[in-house]
N, C-alpha and C positions, 0 to 999 in steps of 0.2 A: 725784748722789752720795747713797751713802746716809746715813741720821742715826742718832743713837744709837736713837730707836724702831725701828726695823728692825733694833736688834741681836734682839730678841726674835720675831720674824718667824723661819719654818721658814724651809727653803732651799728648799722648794715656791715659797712664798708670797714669796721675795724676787726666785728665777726668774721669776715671774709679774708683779710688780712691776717688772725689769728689763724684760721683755715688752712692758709696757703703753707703758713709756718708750720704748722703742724704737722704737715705734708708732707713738706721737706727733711724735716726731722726723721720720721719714719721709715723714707728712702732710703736715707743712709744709716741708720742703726741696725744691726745684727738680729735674725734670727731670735726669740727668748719672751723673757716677762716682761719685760720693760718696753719692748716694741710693740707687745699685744695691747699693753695697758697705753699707751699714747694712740695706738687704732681704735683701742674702744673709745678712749676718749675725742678722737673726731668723730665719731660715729655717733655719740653723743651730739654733739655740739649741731652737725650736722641734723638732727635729729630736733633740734630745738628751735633752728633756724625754717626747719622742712614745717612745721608745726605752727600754730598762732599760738601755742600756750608762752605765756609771760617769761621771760628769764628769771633767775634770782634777783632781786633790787639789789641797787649797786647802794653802797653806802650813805651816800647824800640824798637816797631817796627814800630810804625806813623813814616810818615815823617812829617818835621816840615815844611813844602815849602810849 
């Protein structure tokens, strides 16, 4: 989870911070579906980051119209 210092963190460097995390996790989880499904989703993320296309808006930036 992130913490209030991370409010001050780009969305580069929080992207990259989720990255790291997600990294770690994978290392130490077992063999299975649940290890696949946390690789595909760096690989994702990675994937979005590797790419100029827009992320999803984050809540405060929808418009409501």
């Amino acid at each position: 989870m992130l913490d209030k210092a991370d409010e001050v963190l780009s969305a580069d460097e929080k992207e990259a911070k989720i990255i790291a995390a997600m990294e770690e996790v994978a290392a130490l989880m077992p063999p299975g579906p649940a290890k696949k499904f946390v690789e595909e989703m760096m690989l994702k993320r990675t994937e979005n980051t590797d790419s100029n296309s827009p992320r999803i808006p984050q809540r405060n930036n929808i418009d409501n119209n």
